[in-house]
N, C-alpha and C positions, 0 to 999 in steps of 0.2 A: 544619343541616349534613347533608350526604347522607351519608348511608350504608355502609359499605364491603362492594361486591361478593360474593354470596355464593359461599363456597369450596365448589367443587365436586367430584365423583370424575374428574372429565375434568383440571380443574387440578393436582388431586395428583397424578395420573399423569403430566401433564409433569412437573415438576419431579423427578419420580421416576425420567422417562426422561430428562433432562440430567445428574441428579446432583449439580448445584451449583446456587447461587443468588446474586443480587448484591443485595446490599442498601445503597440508596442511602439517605445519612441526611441528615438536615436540619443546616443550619449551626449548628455549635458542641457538635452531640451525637454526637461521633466516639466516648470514651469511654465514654459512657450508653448508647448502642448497641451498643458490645462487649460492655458486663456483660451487657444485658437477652438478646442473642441466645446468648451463652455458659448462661445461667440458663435458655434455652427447650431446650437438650441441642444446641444447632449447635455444629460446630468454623468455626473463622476459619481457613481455608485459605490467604490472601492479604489482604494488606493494604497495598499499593501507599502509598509515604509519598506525602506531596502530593495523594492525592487524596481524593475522598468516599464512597467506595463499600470493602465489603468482600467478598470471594466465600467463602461458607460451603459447609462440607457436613454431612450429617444421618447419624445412623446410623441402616439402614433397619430397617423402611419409616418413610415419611416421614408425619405424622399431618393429618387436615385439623386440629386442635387446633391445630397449631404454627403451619401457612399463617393462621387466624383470627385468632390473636396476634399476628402480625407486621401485620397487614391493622390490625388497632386502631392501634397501637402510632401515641402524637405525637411520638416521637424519630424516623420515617422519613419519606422520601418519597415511596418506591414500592420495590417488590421485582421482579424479575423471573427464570424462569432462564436461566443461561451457559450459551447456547448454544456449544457450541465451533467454531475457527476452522476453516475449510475451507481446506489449501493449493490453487490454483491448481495442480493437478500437472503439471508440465510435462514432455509426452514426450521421450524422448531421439531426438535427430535423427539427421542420416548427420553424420560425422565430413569433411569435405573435406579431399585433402592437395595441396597449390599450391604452386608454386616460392616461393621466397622474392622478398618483394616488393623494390624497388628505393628510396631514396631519391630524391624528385622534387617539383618545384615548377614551375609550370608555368601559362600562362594557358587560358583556354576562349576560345571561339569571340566569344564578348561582351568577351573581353577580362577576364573576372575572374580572379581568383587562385584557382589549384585547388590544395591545399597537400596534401602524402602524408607522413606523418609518417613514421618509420624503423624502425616496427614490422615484424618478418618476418611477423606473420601477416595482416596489413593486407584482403590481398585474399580472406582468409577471412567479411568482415564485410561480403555484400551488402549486409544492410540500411543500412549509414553511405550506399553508392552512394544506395539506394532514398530515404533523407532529402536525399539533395547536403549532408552533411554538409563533402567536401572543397573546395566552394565556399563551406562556413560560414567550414570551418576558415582560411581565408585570412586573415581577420581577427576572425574570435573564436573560439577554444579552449580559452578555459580564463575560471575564476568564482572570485568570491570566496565563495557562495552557502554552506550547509550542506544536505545534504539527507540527509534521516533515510531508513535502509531498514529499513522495520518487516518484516522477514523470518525468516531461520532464521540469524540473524548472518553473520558476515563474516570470512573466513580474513584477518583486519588483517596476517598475516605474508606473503600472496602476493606475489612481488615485484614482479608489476604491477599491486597496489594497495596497500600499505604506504606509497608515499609519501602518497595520497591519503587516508591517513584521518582521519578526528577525532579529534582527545582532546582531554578533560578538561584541561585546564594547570592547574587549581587542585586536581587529584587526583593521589595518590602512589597507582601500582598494586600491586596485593596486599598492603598493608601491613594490611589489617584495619579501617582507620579512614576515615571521612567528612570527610577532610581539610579541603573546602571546605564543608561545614555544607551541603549541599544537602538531605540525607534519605538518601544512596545511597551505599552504600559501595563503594570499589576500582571505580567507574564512571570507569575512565580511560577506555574505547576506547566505552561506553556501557551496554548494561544487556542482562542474561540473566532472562529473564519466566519459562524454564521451569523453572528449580533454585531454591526457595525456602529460605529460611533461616530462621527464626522467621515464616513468611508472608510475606516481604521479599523481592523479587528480588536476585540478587547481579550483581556485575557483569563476566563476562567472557564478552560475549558470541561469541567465536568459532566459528566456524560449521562442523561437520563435516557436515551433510548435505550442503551443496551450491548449491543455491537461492538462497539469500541473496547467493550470491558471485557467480554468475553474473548476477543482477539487478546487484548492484555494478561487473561489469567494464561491462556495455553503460552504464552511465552515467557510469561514471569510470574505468576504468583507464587508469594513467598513457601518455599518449602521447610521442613521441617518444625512448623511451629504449631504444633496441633492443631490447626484448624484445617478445614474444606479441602484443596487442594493442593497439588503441585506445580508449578510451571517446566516448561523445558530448564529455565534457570532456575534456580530456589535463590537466586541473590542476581541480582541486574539494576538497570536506570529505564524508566517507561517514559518517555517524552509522550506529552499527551497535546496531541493537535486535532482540533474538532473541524472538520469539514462538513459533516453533517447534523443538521439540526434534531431537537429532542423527538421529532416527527419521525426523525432518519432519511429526510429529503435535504437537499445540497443545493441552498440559495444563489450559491455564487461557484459558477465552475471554475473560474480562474483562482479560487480558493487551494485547489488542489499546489496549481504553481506555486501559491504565497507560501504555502506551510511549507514546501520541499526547500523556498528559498530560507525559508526560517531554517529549518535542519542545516541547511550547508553553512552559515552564515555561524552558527553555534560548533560547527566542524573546523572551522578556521577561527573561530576565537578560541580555540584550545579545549572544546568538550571531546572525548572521546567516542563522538556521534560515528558510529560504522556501518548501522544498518538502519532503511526505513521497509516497514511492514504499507503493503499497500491492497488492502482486502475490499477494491472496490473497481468500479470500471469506467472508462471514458466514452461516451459518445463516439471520440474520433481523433487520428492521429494529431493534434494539437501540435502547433509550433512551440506558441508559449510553452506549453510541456515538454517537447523536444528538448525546447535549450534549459531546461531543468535537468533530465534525464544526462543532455552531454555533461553537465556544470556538476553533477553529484556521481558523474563517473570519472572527472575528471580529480575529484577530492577523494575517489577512491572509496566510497560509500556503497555498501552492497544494496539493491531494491530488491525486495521480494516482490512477486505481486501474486494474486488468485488467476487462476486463468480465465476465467466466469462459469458462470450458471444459465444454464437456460430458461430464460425469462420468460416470462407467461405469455403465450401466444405466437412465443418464438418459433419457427421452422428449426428439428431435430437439425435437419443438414446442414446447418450454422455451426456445429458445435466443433467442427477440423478450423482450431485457430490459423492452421496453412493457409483457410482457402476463404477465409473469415475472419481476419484478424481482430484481435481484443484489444482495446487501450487500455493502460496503460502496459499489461503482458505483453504487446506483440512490438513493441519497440525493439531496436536492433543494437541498444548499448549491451555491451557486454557485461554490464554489470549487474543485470537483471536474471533472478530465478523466478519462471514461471511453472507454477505448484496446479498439479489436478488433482482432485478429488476422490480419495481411496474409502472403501467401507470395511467394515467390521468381519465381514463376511471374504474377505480376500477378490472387492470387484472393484472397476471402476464406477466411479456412481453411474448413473444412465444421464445423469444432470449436467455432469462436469464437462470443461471444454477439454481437448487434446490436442496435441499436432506434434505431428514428428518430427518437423522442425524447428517447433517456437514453445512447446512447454516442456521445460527439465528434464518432472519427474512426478511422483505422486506425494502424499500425504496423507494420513488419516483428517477425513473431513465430513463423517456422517457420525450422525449423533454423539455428536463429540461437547462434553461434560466441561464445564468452565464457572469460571466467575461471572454475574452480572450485579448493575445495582442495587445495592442495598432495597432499594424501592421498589426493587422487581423478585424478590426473594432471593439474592445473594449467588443462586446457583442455577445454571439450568442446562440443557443441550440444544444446541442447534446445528444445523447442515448445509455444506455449500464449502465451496472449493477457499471462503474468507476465513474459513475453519481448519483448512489444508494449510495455506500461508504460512500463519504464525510459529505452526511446528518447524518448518525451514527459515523462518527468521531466525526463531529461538536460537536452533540449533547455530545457525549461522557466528551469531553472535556468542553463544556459549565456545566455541570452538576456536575463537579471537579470542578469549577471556583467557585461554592456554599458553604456560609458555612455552611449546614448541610450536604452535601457529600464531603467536601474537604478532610476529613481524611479517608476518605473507603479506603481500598486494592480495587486492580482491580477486584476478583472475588467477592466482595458485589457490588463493582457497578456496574459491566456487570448484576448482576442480578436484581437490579434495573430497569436498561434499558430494559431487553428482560420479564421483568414482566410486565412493565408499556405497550408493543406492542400490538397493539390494534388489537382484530380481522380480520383476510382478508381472506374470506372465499378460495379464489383461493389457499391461501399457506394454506391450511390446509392438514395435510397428506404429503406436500412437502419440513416443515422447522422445526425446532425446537418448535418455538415460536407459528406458524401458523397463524401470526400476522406481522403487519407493527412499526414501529418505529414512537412512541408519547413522545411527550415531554410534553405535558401538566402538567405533575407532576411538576414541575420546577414552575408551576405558581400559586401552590396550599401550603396551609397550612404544609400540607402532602403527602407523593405520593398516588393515587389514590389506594383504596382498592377494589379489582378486586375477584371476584366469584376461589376459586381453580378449574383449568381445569384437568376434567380426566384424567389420561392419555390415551394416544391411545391404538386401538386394537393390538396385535402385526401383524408385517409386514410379510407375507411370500416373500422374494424374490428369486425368480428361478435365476438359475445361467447367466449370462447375457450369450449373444450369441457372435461367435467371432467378434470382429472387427480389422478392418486392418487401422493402421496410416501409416500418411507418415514416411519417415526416419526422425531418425532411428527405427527400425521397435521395439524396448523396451524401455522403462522408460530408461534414463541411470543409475539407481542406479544398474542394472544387472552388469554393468562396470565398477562402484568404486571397487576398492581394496585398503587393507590395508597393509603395509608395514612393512619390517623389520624382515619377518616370513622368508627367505629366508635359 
């Protein structure tokens, strides 16, 4: 038996600079594992029902004694630390103020259906133009689909998305109790990761920062009902899971895992959960998140994700997801669309990340028009690739809600979609697709038959040059170790 890795002054000091740690245990020693890490002086900060893992913290400093013991220890699997969540921050954009739009219906030039739903703010929302969403909308707009937005929750009282949200029907809200025996109590509308209870998330997640609502409207706010806007759906399910707190900072990074285990776990009790929207960024390739990502591709669950933004004081030359990878986009399930950031103007943003191997395709994601809290003035625009996302969830999920792709696996439909992307000459060389996200097939007999694209020349790239991050100065996957090798 090998070994376990010796504990170093470089690995105390991550751990030391995350502050927390996840400790994954082996099947059936969830208990054994509490006592023994509680007896090494850890506190159990989080304890996610249903899943495997628990995120501890240490009162400092932290000893290499303690990191050794845990490294023996045959109740585990491997330790790592919670690295915390990165939001996607998304700039605030210009405000557009437009006559109020018209009810209309109406053919195109082919003869297809362009359908204008009776929203007033309608012609605030280039990007639906930019997807030919109202060529979709002719004959598909709405899904029977769930889609989880693992975000900063969800204002479920706005009134152009309250008709659109999920709930629990087997949960009584605010009463205190676990009505339906899930593990999660008063999770009527879904689940709040950053207010713990005894270590336990509680469940109401609604959403004061903002973010989460705004990703919500562009993929579902309700259409047609005279008010504010449209979503890609005008009829869907919004699962609303709050990762980040009312501040829009992410307490607990292992958060990110619990809500994806809540999506799958809601996918096999019989919800029709297909798609999770993930408009935000990891520190760093995560195991815990790994076996998330295999376990929600393994259920056949589509991920969107953002590909990122260049964060303030970022090096430009970070922004080649190839040579720079992004978590949770640069993972290598197949299940995953990783969406860049397109403008109004026919560019890619300057912000957005790209790579021609690991992001899709684009999206409209600048100044792009949405729902936010009521408490925030109900509407506003903001920018950033968390903006780009939602239109390819949406669309994702409106395109399952069909019944000639209702029964595809995820990888016939992810190919549907990233075939159906429409030329954009900016992402060419920089994406997969080299194309933007159209939905127009959705409005057509059949999906559009598109010329086979070359492929490309191949890429020579030279070995990038060093760059220096803030702490900690490595990925922390240098710092996972596995246990039990002792």
């Amino acid at each position: 038996m090998k070994k376990a890795p010796p504990i170093n002054a470089e690995m105390v000091n991550a751990y030391e600079h995350a502050g927390r740690m996840v400790c994954y245990w082996k099947e059936g020693k969830k208990d054994e594992v509490k006592a023994f890490v509680k007896k090494l002086g850890l506190k159990i900060e989080f304890a996610p029902p249903g899943e495997q893992f628990i995120q501890c913290s240490w009162p400092a400093p932290l000893t290499k004694q303690t990191l050794e013991q845990l490294s023996k220890s045959e109740l585990l699997d491997f330790v790592e630390p919670d690295i915390s969540l990165l939001k996607e921050s998304a700039s605030k954009g210009r405000i557009i103020t437009l006559s109020q739009g018209t009810v209309k219906v109406e053919r195109g030039s082919r003869g297809e259906l362009l359908a204008r739903p009776d929203d007033p703010d309608l012609d605030k929302l280039w990007g639906m133009k930019k997807i030919n969403a109202f060529q979709a909308w002719g004959k598909a707009n709405s899904t029977d689909v769930v889609i989880a937005v693992i975000d900063s929750g969800i204002d479920y009282n706005h009134p152009d998305l309250k008709a659109n949200i999920w709930t629990n029907t087997g949960e009584i809200p605010d009463n205190g109790i676990d009505d339906d025996k899930n593990g999660h109590i008063d999770d009527f509308y879904g689940q709040d990761y950053t207010i713990l209870k005894d270590g336990e998330p509680t469940g109401n997640p609604l959403d004061r920062y903002g973010h989460g609502t705004h990703v919500a409207g562009t993929i579902g706010a309700v259409g047609n009902n005279k008010i504010g806007i449209a979503g890609v759906n005008w009829r869907v399910r919004l699962m609303a899971l709050k990762v980040f707190n009312d501040a829009g900072d992410a307490p607990y990074g292992s958060a990110l895992a619990a809500a994806m285990g809540y999506a799958i776990r809601a996918k096999k009790g019989g919800q029709n959960l297909r798609v999770m929207n993930m408009s935000l960024r990891w520190g760093s390739d995560s195991e815990n998140l790994q076996r998330k990502f295999n376990e929600a591709e393994k259920e056949g669950i589509m991920v969107v994700c953002a590909a990122g933004n260049l964060g303030r004081g970022e090096d430009p030359k970070t922004l080649d997801n190839d040579v720079f990878p992004q978590y949770p986009a640069s993972f290598k399930n197949a299940n995953i669309i990783a969406v860049a950031n397109i403008t109004e103007g026919g560019e890619l943003n300057k912000g957005s990340h790209y790579g021609l191997k690991s992001v899709h395709l684009g999206a409209p994601g600048t100044d792009v028009y949405s729902t936010v809290p009521t408490s925030k003035g109900s509407y506003d625009s903001f920018t950033g690739t968390s903006m780009a996302s939602p239109h390819v969830a949406g669309a994702v999920a409106l395109a399952w809600g069909q019944p000639k792709y209702k029964s595809l696996e995820f990888a016939a439909l992810k190919k549907v979609i990233l075939d159906s992307a429409s030329p954009f000459p900016p992402l060419k060389g920089k994406s997969i697709t080299g194309g933007v996200l159209d939905i127009s097939f959705l409005g057509e007999p059949v999906p559009p038959i598109r010329p086979p694209t070359p492929p490309p020349p191949p890429v020579i790239v030279c070995p990038p040059p060093v760059y220096y991050c803030p702490c900690p100065p490595r990925r922390h996957i240098f710092y996972r170790f596995r246990c039990g090798r002792g």
